[in-house]
MMTF fields as JSON, N, C-alpha, C and O atoms, coordinates in Angstrom:
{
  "mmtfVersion": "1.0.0",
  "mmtfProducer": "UNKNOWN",
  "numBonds": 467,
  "numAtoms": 468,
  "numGroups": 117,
  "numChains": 1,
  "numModels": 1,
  "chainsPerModel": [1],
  "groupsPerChain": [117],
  "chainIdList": ["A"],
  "bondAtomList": [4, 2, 8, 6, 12, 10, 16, 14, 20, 18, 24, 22, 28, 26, 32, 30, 36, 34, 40, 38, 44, 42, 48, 46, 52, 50, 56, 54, 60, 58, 64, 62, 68, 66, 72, 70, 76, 74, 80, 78, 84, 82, 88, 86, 92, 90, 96, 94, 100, 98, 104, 102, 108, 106, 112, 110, 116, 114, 120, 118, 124, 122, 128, 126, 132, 130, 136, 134, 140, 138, 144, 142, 148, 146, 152, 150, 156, 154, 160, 158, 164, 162, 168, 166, 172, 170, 176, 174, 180, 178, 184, 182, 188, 186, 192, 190, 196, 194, 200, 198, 204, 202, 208, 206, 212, 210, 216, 214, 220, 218, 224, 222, 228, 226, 232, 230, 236, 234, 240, 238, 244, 242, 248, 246, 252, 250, 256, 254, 260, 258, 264, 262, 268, 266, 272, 270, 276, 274, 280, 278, 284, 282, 288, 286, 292, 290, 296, 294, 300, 298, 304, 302, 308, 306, 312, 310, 316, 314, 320, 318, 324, 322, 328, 326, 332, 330, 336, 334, 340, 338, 344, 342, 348, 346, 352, 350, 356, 354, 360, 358, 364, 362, 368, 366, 372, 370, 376, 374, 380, 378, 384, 382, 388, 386, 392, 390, 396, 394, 400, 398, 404, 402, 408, 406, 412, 410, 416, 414, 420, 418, 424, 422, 428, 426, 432, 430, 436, 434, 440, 438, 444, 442, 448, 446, 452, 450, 456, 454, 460, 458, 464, 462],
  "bondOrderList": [1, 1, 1, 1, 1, 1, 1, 1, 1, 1, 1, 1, 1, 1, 1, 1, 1, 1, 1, 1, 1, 1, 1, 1, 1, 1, 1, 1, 1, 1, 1, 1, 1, 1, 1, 1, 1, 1, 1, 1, 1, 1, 1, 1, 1, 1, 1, 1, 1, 1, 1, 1, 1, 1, 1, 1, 1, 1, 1, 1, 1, 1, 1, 1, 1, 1, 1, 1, 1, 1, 1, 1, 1, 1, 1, 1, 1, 1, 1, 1, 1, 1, 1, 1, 1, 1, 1, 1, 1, 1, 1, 1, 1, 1, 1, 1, 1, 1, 1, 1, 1, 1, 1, 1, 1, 1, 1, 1, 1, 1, 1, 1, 1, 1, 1, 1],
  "groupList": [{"groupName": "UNK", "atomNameList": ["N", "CA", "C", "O"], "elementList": ["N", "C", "C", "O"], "formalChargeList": [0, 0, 0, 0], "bondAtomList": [1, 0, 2, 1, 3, 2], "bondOrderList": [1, 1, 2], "singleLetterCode": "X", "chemCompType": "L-PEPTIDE LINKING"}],
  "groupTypeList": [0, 0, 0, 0, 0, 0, 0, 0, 0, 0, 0, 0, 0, 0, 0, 0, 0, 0, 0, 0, 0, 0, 0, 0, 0, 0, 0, 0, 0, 0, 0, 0, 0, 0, 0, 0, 0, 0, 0, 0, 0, 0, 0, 0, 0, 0, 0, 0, 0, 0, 0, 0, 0, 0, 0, 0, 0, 0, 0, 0, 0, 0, 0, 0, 0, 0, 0, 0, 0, 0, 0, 0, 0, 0, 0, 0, 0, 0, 0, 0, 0, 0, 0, 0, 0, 0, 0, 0, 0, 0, 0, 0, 0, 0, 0, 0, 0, 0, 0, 0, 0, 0, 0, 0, 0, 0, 0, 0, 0, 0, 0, 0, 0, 0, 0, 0, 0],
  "groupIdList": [1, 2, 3, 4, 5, 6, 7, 8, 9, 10, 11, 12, 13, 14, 15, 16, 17, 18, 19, 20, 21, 22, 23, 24, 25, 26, 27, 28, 29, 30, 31, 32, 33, 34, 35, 36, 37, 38, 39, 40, 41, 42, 43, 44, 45, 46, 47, 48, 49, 50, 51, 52, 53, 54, 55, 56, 57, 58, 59, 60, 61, 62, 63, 64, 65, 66, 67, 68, 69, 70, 71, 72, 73, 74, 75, 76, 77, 78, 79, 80, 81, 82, 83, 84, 85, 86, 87, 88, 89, 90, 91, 92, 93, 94, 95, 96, 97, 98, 99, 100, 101, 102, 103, 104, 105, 106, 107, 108, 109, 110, 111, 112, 113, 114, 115, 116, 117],
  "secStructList": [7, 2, 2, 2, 2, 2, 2, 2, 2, 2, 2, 2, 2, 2, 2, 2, 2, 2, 2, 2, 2, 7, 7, 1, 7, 6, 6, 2, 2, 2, 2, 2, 2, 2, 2, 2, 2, 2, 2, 2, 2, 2, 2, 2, 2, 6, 2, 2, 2, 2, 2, 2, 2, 2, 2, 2, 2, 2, 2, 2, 2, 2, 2, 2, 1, 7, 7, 7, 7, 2, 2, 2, 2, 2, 2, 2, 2, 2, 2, 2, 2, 2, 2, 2, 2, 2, 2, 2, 2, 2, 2, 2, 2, 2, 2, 0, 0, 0, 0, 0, 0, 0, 0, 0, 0, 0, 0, 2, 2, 2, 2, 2, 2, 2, 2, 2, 7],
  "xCoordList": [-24.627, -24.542, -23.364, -22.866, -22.893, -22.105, -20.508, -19.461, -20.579, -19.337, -19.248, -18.064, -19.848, -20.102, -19.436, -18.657, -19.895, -19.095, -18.196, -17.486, -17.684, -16.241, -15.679, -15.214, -15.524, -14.877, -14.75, -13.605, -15.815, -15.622, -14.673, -13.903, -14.533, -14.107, -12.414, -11.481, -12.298, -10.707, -9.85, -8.805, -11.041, -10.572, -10.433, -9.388, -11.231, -10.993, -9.515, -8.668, -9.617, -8.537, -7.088, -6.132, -6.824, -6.07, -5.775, -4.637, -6.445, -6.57, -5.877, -5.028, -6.284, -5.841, -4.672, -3.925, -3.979, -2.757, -1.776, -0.733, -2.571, -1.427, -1.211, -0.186, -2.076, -2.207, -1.28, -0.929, -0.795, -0.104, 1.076, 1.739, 1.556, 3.128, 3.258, 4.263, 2.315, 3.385, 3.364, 2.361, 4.187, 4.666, 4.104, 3.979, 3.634, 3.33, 1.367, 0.628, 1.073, -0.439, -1.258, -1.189, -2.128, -2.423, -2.999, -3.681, -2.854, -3.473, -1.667, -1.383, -0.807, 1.165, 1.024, 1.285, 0.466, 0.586, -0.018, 0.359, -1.319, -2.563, -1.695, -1.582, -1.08, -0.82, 0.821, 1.047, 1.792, 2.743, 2.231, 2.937, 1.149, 0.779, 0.151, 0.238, -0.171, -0.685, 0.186, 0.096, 0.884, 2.459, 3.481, 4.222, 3.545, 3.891, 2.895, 3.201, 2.151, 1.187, 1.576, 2.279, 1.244, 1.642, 2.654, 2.577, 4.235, 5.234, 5.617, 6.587, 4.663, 4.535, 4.824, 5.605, 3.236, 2.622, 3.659, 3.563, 4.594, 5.389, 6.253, 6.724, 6.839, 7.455, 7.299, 8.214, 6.255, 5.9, 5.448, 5.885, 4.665, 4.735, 5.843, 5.743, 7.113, 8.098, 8.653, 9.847, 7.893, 7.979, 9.094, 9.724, 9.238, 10.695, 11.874, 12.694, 12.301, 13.072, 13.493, 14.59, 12.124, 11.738, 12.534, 13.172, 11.99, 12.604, 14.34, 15.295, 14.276, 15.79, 16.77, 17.743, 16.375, 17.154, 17.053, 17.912, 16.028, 15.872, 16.907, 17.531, 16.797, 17.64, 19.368, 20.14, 19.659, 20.715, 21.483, 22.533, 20.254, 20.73, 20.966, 21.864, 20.078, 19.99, 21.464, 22.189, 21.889, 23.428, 24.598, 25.503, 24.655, 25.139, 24.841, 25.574, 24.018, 23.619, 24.941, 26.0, 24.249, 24.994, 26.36, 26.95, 26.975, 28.367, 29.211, 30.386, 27.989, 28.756, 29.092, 29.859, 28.19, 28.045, 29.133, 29.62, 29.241, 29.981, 29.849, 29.218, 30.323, 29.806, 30.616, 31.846, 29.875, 30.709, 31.775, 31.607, 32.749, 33.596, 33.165, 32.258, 33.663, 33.424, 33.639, 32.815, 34.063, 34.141, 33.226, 32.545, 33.269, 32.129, 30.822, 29.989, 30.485, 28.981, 28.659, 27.539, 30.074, 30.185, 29.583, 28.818, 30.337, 29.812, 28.481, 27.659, 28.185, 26.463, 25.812, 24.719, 25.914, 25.142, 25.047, 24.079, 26.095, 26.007, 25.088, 24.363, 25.468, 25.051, 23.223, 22.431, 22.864, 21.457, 20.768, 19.607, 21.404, 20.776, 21.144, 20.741, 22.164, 22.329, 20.771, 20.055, 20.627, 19.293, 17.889, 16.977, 17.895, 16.496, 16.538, 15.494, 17.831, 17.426, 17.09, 16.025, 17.701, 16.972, 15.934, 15.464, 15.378, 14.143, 13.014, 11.92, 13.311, 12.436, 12.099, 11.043, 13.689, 13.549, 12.54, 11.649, 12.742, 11.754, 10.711, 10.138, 10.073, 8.61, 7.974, 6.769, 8.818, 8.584, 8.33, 7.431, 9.171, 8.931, 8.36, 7.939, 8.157, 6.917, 5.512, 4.705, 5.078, 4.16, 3.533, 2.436, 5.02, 4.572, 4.295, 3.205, 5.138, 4.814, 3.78, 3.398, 2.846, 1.787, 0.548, -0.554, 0.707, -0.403, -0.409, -1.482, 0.392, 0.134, 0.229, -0.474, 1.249, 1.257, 0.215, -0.887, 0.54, -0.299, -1.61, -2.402, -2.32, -3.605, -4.285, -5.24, -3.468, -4.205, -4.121, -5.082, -2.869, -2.884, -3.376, -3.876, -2.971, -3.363, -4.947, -5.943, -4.807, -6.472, -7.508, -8.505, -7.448, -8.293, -8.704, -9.861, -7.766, -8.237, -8.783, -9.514, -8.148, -8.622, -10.484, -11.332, -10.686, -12.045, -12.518, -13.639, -12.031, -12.662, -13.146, -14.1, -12.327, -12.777, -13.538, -14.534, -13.496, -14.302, -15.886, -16.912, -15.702, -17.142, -17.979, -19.191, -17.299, -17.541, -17.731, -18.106, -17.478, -17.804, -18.709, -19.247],
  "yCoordList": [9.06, 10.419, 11.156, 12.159, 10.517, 11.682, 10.922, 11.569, 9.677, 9.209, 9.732, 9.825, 10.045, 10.209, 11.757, 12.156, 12.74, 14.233, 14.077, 15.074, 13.229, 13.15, 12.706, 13.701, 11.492, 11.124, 12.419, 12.806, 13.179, 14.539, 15.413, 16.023, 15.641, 16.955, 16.133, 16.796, 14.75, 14.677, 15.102, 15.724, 14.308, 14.248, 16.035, 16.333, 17.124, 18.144, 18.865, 19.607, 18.377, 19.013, 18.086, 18.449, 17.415, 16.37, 17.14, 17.114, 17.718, 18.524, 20.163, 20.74, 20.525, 21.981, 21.906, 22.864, 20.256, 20.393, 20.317, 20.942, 19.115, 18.891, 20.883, 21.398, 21.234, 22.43, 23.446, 24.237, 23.489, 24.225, 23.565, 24.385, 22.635, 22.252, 21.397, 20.71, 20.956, 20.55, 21.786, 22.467, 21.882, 22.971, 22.636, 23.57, 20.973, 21.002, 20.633, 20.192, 21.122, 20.779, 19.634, 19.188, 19.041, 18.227, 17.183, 16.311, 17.15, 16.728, 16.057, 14.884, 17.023, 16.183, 14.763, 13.568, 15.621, 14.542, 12.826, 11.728, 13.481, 12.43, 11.491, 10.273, 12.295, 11.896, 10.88, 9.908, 11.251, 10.796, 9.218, 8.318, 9.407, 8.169, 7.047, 5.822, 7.421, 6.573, 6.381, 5.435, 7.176, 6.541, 5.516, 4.74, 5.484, 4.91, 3.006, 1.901, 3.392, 2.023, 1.403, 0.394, 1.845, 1.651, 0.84, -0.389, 1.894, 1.261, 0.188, -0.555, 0.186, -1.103, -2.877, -3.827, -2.236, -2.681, -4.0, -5.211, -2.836, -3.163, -3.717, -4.58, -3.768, -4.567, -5.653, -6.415, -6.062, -7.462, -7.914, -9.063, -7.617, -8.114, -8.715, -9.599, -7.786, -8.172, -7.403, -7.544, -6.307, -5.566, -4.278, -4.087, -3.401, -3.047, -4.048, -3.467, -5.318, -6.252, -6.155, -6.008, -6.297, -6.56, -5.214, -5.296, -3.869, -2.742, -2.584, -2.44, -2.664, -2.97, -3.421, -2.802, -4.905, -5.514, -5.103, -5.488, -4.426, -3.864, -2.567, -2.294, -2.011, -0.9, -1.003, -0.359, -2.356, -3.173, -3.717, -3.494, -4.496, -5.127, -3.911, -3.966, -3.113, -1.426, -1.028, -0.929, -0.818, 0.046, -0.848, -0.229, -2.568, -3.254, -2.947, -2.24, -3.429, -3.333, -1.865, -1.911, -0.925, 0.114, 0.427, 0.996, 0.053, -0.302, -0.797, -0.59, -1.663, -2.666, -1.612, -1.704, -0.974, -0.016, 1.187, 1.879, 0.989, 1.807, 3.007, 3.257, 4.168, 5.37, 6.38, 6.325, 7.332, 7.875, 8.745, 8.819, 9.293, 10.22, 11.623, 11.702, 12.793, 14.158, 14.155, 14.789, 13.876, 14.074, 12.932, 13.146, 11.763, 11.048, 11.398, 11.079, 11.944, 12.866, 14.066, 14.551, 14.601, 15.779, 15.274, 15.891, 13.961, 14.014, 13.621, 14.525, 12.635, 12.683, 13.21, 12.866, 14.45, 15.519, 16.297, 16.993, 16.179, 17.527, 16.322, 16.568, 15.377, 14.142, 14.143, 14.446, 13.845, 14.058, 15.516, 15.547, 16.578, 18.334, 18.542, 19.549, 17.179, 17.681, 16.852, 17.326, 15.601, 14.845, 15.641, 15.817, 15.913, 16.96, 17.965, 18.303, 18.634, 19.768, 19.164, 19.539, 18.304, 17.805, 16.849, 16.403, 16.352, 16.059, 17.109, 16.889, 18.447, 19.476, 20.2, 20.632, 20.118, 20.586, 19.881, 20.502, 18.668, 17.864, 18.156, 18.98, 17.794, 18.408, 19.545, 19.598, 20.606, 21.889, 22.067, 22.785, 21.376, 21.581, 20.613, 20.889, 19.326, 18.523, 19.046, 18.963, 19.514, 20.213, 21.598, 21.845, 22.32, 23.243, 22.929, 23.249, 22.312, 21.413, 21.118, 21.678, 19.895, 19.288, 19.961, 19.426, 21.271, 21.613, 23.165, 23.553, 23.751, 24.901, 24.927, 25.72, 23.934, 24.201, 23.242, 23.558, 22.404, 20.906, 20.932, 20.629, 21.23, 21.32, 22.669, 22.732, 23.823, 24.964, 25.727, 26.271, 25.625, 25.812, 25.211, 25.73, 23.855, 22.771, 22.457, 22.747, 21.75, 20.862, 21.75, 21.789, 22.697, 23.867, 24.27, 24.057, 24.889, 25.793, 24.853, 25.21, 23.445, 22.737, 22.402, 22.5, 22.089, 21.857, 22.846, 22.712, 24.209, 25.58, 26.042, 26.809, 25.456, 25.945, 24.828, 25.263, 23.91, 22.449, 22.608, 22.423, 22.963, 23.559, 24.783, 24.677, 25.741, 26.798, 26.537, 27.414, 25.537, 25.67, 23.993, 23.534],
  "zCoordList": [41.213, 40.698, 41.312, 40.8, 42.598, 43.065, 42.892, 42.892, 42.773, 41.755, 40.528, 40.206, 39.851, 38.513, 38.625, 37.759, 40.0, 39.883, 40.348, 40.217, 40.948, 41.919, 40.562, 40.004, 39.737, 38.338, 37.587, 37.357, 37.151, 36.248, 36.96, 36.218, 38.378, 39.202, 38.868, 38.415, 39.166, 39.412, 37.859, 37.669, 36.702, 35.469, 35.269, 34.691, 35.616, 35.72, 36.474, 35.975, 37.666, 38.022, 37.457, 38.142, 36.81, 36.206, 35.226, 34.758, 34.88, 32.948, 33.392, 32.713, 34.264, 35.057, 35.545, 35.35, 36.643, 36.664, 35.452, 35.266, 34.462, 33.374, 32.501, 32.056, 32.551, 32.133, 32.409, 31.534, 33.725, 34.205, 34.641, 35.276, 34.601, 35.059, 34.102, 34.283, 32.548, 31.644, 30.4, 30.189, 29.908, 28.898, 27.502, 26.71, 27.0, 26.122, 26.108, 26.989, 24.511, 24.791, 24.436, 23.291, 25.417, 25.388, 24.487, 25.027, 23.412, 21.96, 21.899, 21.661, 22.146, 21.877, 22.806, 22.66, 23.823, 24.821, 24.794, 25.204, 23.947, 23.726, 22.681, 22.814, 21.579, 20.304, 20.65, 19.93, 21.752, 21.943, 23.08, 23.534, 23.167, 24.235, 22.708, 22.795, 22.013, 21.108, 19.933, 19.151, 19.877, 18.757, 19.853, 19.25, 21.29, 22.271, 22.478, 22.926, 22.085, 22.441, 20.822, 20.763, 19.952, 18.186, 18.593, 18.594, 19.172, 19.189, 19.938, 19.79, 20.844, 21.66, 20.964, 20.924, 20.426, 19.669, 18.337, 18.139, 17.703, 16.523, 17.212, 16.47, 18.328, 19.093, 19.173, 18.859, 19.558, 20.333, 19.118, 19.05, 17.86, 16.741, 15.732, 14.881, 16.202, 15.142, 14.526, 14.262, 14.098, 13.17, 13.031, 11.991, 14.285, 14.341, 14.107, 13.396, 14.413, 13.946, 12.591, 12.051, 12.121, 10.604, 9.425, 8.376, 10.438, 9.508, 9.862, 9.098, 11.095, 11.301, 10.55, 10.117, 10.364, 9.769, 7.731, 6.937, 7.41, 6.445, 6.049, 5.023, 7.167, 6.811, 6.655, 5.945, 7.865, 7.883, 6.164, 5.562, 5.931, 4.735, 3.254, 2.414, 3.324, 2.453, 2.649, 1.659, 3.764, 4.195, 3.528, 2.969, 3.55, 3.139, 1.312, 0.621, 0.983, 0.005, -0.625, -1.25, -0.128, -0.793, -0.696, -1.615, 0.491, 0.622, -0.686, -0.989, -1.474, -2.03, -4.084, -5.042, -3.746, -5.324, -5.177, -4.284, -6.878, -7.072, -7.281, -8.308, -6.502, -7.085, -8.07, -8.098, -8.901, -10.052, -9.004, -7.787, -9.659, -9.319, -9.647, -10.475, -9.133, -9.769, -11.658, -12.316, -11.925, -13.693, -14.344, -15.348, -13.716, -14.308, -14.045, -14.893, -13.126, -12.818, -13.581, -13.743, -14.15, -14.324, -16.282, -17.023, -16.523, -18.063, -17.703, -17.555, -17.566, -17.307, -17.162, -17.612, -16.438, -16.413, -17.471, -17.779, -18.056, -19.388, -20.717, -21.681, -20.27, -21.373, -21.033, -21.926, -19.938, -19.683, -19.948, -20.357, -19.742, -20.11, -21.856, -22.438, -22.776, -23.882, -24.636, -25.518, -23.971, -23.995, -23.636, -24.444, -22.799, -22.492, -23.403, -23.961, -23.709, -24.745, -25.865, -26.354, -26.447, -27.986, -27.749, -28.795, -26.591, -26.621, -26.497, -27.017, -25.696, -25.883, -27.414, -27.877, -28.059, -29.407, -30.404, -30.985, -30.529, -31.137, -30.717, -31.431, -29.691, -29.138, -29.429, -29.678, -29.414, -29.719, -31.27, -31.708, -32.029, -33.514, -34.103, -35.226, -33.659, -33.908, -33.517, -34.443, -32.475, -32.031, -33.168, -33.671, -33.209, -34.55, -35.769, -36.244, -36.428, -37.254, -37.73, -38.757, -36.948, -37.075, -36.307, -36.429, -35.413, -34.717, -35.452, -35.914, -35.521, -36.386, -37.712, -38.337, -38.476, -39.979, -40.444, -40.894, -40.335, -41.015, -40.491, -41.384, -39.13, -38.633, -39.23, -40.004, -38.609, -38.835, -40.434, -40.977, -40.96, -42.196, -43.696, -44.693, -43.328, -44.488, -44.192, -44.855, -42.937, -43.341, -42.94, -43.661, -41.611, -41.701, -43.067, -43.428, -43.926, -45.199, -46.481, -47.405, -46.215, -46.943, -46.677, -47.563, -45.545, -44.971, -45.263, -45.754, -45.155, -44.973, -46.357, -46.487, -47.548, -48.589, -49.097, -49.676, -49.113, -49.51, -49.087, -49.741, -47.933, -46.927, -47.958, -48.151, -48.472, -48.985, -50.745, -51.522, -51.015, -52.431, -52.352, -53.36]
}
């Protein structure tokens, strides 16, 4: 029993010093000891190697492409916003079209009067 208060009293005053002479709070602390063991961890597994050399071969990779210039970005862009607008247009007047004229006007009144006589 009196190990058991001497263990609580040190883990106490342990928690009171970290409290006061470290600046950050203890949950950073908890949380930086266990992204630390993780990284251990990915170490001795391989696995930093593994992304390493991933990110290695990515940088290569892209080295190797070609990228547009200012005026070739510049038509594409107007070429993709001239595309979205006439794909919105269609949508918009297909939508009217078939959801307000042809639904609500035609087969509504058609049903509506068929119903009624």
């Amino acid at each position: 029993m009196n190990e058991t208060n001497n263990n609580v009293s040190f883990i106490n005053r342990l928690l009171d010093w970290l409290s006061e002479h470290v600046p950050l709070p203890l949950s950073w602390i908890i949380g930086g000891v266990i992204l630390l063991i993780i990284l251990i961890i990915a170490k001795k597994l391989g696995w930093l190697d593994r992304i390493r050399v991933f990110f290695l071969q990515t940088r290569e990779e892209l080295l190797k492409c070609s990228w547009p210039n200012r005026e070739e970005l510049r038509g594409s862009t107007w070429m993709v916003l001239v595309a979205v607008g006439m794909l919105g247009g269609f949508t918009f007047l297909a939508d009217w079209l078939l959801g307000g004229f042809l639904i609500q006007d035609v087969l509504l009144k058609w049903i509506g009067t068929g119903a009624v006589g």
